[in-house]
C-alpha positions as a Markdown table, in Angstrom:
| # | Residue | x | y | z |
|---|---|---|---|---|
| 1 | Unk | -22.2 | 23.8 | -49.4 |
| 2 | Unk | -25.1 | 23.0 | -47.2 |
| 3 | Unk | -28.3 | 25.2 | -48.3 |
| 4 | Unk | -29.1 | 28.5 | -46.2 |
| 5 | Unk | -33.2 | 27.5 | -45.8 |
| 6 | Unk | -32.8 | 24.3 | -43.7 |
| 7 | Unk | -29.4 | 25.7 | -41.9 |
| 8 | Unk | -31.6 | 28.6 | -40.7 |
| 9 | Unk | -34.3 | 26.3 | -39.2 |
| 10 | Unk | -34.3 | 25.8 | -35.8 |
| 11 | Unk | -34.2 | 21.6 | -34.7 |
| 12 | Unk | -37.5 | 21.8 | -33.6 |
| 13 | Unk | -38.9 | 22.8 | -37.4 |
| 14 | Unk | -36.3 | 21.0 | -39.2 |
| 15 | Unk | -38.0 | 17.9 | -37.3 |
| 16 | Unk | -41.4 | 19.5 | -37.9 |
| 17 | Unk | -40.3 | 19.5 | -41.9 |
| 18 | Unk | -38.5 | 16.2 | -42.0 |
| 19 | Unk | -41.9 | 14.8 | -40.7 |
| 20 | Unk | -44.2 | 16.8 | -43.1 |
| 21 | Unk | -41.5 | 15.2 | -46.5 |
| 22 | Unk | -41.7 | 11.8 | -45.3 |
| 23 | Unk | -45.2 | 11.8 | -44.5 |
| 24 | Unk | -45.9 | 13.1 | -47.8 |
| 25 | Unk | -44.3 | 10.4 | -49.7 |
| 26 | Unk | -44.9 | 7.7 | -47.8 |
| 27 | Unk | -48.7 | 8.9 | -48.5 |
| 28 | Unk | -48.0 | 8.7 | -52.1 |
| 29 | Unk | -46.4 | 5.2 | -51.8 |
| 30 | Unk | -49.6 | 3.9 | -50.1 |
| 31 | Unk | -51.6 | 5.1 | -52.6 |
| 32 | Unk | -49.5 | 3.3 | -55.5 |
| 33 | Unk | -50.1 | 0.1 | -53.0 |
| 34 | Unk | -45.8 | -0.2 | -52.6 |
| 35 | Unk | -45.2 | -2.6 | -50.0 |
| 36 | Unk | -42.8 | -0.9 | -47.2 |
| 37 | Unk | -44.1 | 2.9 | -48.2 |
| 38 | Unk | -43.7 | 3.4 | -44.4 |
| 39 | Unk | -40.2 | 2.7 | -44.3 |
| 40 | Unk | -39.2 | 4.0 | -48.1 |
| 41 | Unk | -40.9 | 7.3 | -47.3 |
| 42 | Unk | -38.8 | 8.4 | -44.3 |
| 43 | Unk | -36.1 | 6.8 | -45.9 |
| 44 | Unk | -35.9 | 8.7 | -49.5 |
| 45 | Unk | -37.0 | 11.8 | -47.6 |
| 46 | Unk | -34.0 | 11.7 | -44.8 |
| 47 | Unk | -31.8 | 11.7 | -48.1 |
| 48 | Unk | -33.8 | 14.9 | -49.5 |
| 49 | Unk | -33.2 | 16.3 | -46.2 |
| 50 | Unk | -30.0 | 15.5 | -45.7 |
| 51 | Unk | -29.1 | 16.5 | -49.1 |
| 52 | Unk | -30.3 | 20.4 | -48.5 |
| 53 | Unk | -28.8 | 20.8 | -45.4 |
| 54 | Unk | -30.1 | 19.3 | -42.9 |
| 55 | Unk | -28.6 | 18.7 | -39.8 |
| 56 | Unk | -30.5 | 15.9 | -37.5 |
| 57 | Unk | -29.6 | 12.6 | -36.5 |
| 58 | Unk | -31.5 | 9.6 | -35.3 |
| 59 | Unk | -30.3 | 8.5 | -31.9 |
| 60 | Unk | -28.6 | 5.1 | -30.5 |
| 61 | Unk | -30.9 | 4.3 | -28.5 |
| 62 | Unk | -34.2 | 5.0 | -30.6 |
| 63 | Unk | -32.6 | 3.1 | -33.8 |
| 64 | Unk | -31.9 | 0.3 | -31.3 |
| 65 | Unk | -36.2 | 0.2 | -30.1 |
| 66 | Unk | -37.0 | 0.7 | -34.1 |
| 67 | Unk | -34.7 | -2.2 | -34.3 |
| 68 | Unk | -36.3 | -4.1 | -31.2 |
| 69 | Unk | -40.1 | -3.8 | -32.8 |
| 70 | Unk | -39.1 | -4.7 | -35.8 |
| 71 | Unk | -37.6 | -8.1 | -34.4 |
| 72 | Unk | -40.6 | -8.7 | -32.8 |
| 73 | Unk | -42.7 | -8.2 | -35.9 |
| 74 | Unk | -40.4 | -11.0 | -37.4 |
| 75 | Unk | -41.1 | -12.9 | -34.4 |
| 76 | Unk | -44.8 | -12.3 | -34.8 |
| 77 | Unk | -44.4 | -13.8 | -38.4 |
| 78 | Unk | -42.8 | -16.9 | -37.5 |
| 79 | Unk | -43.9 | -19.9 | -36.0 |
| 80 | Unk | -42.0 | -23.0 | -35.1 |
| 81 | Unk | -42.1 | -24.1 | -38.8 |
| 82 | Unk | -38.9 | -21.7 | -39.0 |
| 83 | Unk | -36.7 | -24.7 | -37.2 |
| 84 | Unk | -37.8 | -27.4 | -39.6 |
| 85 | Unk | -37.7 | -25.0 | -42.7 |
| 86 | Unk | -34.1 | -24.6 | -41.6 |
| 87 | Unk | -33.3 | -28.1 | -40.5 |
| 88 | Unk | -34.0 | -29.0 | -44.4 |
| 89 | Unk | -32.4 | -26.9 | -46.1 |
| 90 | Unk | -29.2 | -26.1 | -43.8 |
| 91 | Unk | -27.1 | -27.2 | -46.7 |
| 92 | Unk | -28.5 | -24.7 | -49.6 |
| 93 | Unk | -29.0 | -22.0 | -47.4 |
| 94 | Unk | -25.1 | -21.8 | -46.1 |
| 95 | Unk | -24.4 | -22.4 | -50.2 |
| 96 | Unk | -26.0 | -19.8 | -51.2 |
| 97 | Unk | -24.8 | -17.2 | -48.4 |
| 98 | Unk | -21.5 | -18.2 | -48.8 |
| 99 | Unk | -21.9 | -17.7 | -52.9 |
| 100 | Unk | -23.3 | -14.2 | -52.0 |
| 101 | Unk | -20.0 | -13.3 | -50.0 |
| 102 | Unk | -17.3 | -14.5 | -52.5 |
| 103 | Unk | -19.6 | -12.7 | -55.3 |
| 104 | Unk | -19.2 | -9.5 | -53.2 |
| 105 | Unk | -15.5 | -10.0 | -51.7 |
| 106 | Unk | -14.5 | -10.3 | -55.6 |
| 107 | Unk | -15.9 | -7.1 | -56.7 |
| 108 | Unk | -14.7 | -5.5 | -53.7 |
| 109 | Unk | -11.2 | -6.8 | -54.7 |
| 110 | Unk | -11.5 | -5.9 | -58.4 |
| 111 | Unk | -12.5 | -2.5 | -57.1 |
| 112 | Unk | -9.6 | -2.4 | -54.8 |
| 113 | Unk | -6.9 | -3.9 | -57.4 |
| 114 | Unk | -8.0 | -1.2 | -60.0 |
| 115 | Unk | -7.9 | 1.6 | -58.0 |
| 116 | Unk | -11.5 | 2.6 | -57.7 |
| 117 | Unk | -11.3 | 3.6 | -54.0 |
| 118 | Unk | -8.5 | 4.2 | -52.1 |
| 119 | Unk | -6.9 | 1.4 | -49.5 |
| 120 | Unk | -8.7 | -1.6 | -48.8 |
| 121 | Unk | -12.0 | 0.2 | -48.5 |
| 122 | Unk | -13.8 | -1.4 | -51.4 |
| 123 | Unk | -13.5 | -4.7 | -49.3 |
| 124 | Unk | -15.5 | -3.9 | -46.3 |
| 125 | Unk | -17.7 | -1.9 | -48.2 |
| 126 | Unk | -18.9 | -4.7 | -50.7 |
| 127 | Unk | -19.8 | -7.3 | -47.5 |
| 128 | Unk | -23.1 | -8.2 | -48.2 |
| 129 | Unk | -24.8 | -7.8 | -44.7 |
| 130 | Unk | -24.0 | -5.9 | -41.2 |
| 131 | Unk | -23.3 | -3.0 | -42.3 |
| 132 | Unk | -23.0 | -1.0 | -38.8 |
| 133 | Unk | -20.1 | -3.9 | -37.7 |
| 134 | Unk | -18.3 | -3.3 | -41.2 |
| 135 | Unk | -17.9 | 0.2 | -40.9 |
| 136 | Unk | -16.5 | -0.1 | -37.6 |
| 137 | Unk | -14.1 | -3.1 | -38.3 |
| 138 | Unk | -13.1 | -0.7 | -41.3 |
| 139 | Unk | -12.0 | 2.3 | -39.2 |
| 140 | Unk | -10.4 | -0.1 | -37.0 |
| 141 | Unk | -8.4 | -1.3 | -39.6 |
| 142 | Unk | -7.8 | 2.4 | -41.1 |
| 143 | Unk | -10.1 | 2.3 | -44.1 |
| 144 | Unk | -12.1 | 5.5 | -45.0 |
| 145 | Unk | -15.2 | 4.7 | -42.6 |
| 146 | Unk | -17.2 | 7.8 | -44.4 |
| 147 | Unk | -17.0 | 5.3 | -47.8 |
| 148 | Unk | -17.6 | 2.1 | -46.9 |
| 149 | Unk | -20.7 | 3.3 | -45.0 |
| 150 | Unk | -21.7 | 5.0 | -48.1 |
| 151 | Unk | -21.0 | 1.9 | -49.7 |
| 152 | Unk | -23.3 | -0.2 | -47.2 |
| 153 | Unk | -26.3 | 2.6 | -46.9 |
| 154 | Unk | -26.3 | 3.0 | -50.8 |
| 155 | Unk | -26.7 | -0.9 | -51.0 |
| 156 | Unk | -29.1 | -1.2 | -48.4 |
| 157 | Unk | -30.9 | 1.5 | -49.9 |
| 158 | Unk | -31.1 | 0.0 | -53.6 |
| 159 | Unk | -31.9 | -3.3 | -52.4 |
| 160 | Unk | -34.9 | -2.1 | -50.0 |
| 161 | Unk | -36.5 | 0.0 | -53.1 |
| 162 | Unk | -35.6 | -2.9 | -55.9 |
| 163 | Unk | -37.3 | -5.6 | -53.4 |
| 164 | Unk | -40.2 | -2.8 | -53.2 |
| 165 | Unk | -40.8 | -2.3 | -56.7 |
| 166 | Unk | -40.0 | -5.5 | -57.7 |
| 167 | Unk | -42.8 | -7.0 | -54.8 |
| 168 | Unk | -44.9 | -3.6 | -55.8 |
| 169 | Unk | -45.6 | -5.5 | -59.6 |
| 170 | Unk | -44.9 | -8.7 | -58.9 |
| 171 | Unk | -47.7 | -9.0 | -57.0 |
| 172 | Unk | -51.1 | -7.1 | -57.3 |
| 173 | Unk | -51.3 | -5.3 | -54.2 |
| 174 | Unk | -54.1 | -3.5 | -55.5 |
| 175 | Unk | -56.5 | -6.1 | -55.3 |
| 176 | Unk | -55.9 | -6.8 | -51.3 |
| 177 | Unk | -58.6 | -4.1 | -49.2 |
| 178 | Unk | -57.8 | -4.0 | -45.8 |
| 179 | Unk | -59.2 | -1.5 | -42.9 |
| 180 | Unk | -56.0 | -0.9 | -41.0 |
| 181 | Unk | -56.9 | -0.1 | -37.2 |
| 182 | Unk | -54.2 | 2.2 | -36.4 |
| 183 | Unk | -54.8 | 3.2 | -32.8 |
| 184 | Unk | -56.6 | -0.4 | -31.3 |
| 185 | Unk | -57.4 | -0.2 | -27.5 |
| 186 | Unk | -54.3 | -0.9 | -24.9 |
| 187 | Unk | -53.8 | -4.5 | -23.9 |
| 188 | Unk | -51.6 | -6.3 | -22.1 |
| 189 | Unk | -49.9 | -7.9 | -25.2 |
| 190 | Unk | -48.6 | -4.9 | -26.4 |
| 191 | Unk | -47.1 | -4.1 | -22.9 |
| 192 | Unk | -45.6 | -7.8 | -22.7 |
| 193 | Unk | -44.0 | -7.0 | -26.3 |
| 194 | Unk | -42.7 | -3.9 | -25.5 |
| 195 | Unk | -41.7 | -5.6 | -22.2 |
| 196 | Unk | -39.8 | -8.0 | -24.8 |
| 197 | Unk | -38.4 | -5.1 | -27.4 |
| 198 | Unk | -36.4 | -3.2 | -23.6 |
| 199 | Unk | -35.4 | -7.0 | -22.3 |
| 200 | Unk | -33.9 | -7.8 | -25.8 |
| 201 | Unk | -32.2 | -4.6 | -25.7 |
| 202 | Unk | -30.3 | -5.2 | -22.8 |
| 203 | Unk | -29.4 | -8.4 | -23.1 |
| 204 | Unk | -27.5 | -7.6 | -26.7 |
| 205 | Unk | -25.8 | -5.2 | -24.9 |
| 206 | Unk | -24.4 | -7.3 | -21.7 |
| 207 | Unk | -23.8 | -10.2 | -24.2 |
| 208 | Unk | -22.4 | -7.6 | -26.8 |
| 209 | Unk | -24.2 | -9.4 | -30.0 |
| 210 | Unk | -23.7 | -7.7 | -33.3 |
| 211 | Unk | -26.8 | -6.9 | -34.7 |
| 212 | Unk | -28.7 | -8.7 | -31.2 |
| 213 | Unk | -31.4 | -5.1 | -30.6 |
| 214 | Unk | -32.8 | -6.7 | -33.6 |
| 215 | Unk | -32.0 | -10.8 | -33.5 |
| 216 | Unk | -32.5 | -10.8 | -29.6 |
| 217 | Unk | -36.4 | -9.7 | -29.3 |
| 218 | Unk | -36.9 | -11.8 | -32.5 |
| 219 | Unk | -35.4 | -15.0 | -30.9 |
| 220 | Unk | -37.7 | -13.9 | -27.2 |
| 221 | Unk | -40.7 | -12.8 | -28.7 |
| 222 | Unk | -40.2 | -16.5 | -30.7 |
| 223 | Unk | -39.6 | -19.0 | -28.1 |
| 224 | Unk | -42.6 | -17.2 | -26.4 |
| 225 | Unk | -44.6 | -16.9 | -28.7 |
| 226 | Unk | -43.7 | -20.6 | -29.6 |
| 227 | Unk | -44.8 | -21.9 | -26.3 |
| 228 | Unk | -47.7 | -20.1 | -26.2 |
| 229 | Unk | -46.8 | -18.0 | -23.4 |
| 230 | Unk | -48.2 | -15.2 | -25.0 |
| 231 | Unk | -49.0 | -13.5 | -28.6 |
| 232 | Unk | -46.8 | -10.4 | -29.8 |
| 233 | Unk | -49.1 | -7.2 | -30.5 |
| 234 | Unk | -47.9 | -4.7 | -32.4 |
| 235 | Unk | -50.0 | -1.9 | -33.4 |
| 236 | Unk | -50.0 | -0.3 | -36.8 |
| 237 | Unk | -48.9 | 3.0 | -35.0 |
| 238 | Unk | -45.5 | 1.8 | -33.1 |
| 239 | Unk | -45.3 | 0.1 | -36.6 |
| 240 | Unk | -45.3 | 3.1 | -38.1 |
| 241 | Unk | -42.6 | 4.6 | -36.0 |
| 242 | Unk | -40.5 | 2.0 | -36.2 |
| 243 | Unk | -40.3 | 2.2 | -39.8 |
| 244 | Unk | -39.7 | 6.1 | -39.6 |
| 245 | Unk | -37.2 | 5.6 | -37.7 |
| 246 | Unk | -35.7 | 2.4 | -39.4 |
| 247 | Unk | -35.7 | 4.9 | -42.6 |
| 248 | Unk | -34.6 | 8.3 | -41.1 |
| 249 | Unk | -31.5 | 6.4 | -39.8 |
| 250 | Unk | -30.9 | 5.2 | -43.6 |
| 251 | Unk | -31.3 | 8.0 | -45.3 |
| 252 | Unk | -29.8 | 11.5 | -43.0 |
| 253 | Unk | -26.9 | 8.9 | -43.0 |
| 254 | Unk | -26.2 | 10.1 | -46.8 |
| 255 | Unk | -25.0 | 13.6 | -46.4 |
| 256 | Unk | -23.5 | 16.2 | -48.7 |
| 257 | Unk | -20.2 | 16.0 | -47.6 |
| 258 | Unk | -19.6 | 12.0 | -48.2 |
| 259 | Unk | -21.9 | 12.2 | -51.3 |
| 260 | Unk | -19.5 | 14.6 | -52.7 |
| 261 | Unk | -16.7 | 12.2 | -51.4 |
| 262 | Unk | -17.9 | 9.4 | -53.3 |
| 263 | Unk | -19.1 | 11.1 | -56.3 |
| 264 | Unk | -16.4 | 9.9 | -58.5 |
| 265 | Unk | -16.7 | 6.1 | -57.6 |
| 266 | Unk | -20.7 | 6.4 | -57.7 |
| 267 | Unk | -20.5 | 4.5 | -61.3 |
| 268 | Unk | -18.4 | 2.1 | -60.2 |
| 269 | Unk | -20.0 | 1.3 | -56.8 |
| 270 | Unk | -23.3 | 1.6 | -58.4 |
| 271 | Unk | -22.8 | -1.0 | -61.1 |
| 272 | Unk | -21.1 | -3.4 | -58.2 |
| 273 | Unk | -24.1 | -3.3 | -56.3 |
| 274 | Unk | -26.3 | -3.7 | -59.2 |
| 275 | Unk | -24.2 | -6.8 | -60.0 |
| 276 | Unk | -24.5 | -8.1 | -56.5 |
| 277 | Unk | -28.3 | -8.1 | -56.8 |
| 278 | Unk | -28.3 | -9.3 | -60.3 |
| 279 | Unk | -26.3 | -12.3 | -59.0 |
| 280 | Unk | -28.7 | -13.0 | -56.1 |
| 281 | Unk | -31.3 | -12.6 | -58.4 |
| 282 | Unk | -29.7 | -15.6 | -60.5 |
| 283 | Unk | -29.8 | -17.5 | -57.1 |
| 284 | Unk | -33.3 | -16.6 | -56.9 |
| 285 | Unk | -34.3 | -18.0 | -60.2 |
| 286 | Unk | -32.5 | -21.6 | -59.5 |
| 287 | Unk | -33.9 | -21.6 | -56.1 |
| 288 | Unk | -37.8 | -20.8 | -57.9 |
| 289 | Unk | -37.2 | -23.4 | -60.4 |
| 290 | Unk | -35.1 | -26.2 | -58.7 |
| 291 | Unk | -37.5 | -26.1 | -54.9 |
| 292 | Unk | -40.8 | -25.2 | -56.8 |
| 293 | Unk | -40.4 | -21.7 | -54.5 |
| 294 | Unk | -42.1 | -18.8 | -54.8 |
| 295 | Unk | -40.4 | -16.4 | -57.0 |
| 296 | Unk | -41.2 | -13.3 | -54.4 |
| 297 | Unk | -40.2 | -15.4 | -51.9 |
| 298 | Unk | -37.0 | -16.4 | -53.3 |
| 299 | Unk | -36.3 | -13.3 | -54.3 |
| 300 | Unk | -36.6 | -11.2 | -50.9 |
| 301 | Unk | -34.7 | -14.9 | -49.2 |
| 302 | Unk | -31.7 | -13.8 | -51.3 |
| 303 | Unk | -31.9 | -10.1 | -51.3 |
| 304 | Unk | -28.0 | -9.0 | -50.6 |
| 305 | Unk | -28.6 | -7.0 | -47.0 |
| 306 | Unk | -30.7 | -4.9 | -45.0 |
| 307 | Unk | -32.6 | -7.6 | -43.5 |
| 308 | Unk | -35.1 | -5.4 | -41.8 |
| 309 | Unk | -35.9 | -3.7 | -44.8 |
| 310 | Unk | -36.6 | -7.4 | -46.0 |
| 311 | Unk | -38.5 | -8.1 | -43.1 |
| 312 | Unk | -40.8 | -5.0 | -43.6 |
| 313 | Unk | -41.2 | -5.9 | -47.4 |
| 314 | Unk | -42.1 | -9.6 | -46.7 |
| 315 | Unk | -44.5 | -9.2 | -44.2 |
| 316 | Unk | -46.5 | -6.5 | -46.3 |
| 317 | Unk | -46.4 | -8.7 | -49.5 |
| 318 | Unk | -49.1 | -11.4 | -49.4 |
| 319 | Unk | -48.3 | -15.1 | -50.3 |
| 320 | Unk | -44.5 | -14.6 | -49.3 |
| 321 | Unk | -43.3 | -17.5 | -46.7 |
| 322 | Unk | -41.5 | -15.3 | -44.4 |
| 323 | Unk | -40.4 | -18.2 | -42.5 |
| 324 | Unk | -38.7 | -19.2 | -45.5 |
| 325 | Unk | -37.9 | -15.2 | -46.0 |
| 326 | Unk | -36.1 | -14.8 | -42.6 |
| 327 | Unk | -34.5 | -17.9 | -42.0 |
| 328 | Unk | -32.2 | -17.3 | -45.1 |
| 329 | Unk | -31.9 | -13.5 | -44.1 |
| 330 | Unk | -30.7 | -14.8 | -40.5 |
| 331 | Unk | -28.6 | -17.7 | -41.6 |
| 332 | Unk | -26.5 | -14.7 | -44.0 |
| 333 | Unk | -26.4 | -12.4 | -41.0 |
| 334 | Unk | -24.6 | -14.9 | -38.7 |
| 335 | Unk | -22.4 | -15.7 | -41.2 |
| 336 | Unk | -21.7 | -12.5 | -42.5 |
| 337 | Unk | -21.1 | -11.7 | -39.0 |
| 338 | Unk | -19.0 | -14.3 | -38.2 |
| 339 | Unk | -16.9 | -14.7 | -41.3 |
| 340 | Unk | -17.1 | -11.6 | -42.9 |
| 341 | Unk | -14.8 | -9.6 | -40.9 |
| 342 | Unk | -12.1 | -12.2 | -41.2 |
| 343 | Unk | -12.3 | -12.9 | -45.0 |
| 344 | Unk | -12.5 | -8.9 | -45.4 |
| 345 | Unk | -9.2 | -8.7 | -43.5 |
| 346 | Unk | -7.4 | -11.9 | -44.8 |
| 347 | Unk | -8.7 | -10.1 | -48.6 |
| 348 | Unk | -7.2 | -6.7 | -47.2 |
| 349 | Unk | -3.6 | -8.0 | -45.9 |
| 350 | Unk | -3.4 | -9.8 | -49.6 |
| 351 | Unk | -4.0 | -6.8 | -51.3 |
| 352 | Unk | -1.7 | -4.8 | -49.3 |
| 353 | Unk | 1.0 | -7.0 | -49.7 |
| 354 | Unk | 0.6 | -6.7 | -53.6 |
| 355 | Unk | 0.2 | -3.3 | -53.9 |
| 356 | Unk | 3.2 | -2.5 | -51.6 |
| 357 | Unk | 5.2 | -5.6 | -53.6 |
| 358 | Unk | 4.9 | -3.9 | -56.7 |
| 359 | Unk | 6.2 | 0.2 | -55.5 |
C-alpha cells in the first residue's frame, strides 16, 4: 500500500523531494570520500522514494543522454592503448566473459529446476549484463518481465555499491585533495561533445544497437578523440546530472509492488547474486596474481554488470587502468548481447521440456 505523504504531493514536489534525498546522501557519500557518491546517492534515494510511494519516472529519452555522457566520459578515459590492451589479451578476456555467463546461466537453471521462481524467469534474470535487452527478450518469451528486472536492477545495484565500498577502502581516497570546478566557462569542446552524445543517439537508434546510446558516443568521442580531432569536455555539472539520472532510473525502478512480488525469492536471488560476484571476484584474484594486475583494477574488469556504474567507479578511483577496466566491461557487453539471449532461450526450451516431461 503506497504511503498517503508522497501520494498527496503534487509531481512538481515529489521532484522537489526526490532531489533534496539524493542530494542529501550523495553529500554524505562525498564526505566519506565513496567513489560514485553522485550516482549511489540518487540511486539508494530513488529506492527510498519509490519505496514510500512515489510515483515518478525517469524518461527514454533523458536515460538515453545520461547514457550518451556517460560514454563519452569512457571515451574521455581511453586512449588508443584500449586496441592494443585488447589485441593482447583477446583470448582471457572472452575466457573469462564466457566463465561469467555459464556461472550465472547455472544458477539461473538451479533456480529454475528447484522452483524458486516461476517459468523460466530465473534464466533471463541471472544474465550477467544488458539488462534492459533481457527483460524485453523475457516478456517476449512470456517470463514475468516485473522479476527478471528485479532480478537485473537488484544485481546492478549490489554490484555498483560492493565495487564502491570495496574501491572506497581499498584505496585511500582520503588522501587525494582536489578543487573540483563545477561550473568552468563555455567552450567549444563541450558543445562538440554534446554535439557527439545527440549524434551517438541517433545513430543507435537507425542502426538499432542494444545498449549503442551508451557504446555509440563512447566509440565517436574515441576515434575523435584518437585522431586528435578534438578533446571530450565534460564538466563536473552535466557529470553530475548524468549520474542522477543514471541512478534515479536504477532505483524508482524498484517499486513496492514488485518488491512485494519478489519478497519470497529475495534469499534466494540475493545469495545467487552474491555468488555471482564472489565468483568474479575469484577471477579477479587469478587475474591480480597470474598478470601482476591491479587488484582494483581487476576487480571493477570483472564486476558481473552495470558497466556504467563501473565506468563511474573506475574513473573516480585513482591508479585504476580504465583502459584495462572498459575493454573487459565492453568485450562482456557484446557478448552478452550477442549470445546471451540465445543460450538463455536454448537454457529455457530445456527446461521446459523437463518440467513438462515429468507432469
Amino acid at each position: 500500500m503506497k504511503s498517503p505523504h508522497l501520494e498527496s504531493l503534487s509531481r512538481p514536489h515529489q521532484w522537489i523531494l526526490l532531489i533534496f534525498i539524493s542530494g542529501l546522501l550523495s553529500w554524505l557519500f562525498i564526505k566519506i570520500h565513496m567513489p560514485g557518491a553522485l550516482l549511489l546517492g540518487p540511486m539508494l534515494g530513488g529506492i527510498i522514494f519509490s519505496m514510500n510511494g512515489g510515483c515518478l519516472q525517469i524518461s527514454r529519452r533523458l536515460f538515453f543522454a545520461a547514457q550518451a555522457i556517460i560514454g563519452c566520459l569512457v571515451a574521455q578515459s581511453i586512449s588508443g592503448n584500449i586496441f592494443h590492451t585488447f589485441s593482447q589479451h583477446w583470448l582471457l578476456f572472452i575466457c573469462i566473459v564466457f566463465s561469467t555467463m555459464i556461472a550465472s546461466t547455472g544458477m539461473g537453471w538451479l533456480m529454475g529446476k528447484f522452483k524458486v521462481l516461476p517459468g523460466t524467469t530465473a534464466i533471463w534474470g541471472s544474465s550477467p549484463g544488458a539488462a534492459a535487452a533481457m527483460v524485453l527478450m523475457a516478456e517476449e518469451y512470456g517470463a514475468d518481465a516485473r522479476l527478471v528486472a528485479f532480478m537485473q536492477y537488484l544485481r546492478v545495484i549490489i554490484v555498483a555499491s560492493a565495487a564502491s565500498i570495496i574501491a572506497r577502502f581499498w584505496v585511500d581516497t582520503s588522501a587525494v585533495s582536489i578543487a573540483v570546478d563545477w561550473f568552468p566557462p563555455i567552450s567549444w569542446s563541450l558543445v562538440g561533445t554534446l554535439a557527439i552524445a545527440a549524434s551517438g543517439i541517433l545513430l543507435a537508434r537507425f542502426l538499432k544497437i542494444p545498449s549503442g546510446a551508451m557504446l555509440v558516443p563512447m566509440l565517436l568521442g574515441t576515434v575523435i578523440q584518437m585522431n586528435g580531432i578534438m578533446n571530450v569536455a565534460l564538466p563536473e555539472w552535466l557529470l553530475g546530472l548524468a549520474y542522477a539520472v543514471m541512478g534515479w532510473r536504477i532505483g524508482l525502478s524498484f517499486t513496492r509492488q514488485v518488491l512485494q512480488h519478489a519478497l519470497r525469492a529475495l534469499p534466494q536471488i540475493t545469495l545467487s547474486i552474491m555468488l555471482l560476484i564472489s565468483f568474479c571476484g575469484a577471477l579477479a584474484w587469478l587475474l591480480a596474481h597470474m598478470f601482476n594486475l591491479d587488484p582494483l583494477t581487476a576487480y571493477l574488469a570483472t564486476s558481473p554488470g552495470g558497466m556504467d556504474s563501473i565506468a563511474i567507479i573506475a574513473a573516480a578511483s585513482p591508479n585504476v587502468d580504465i583502459e584495462f577496466v572498459m575493454s573487459l566491461q565492453t568485450v562482456r557487453l557484446f557478448l552478452v548481447i550477442l549470445t546471451g539471449p540465445p543460450l538463455a532461450r536454448f537454457i529455457a526450451n530445456k527446461t521446459a521440456k523437463v518440467s513438462s516431461s515429468s507432469c
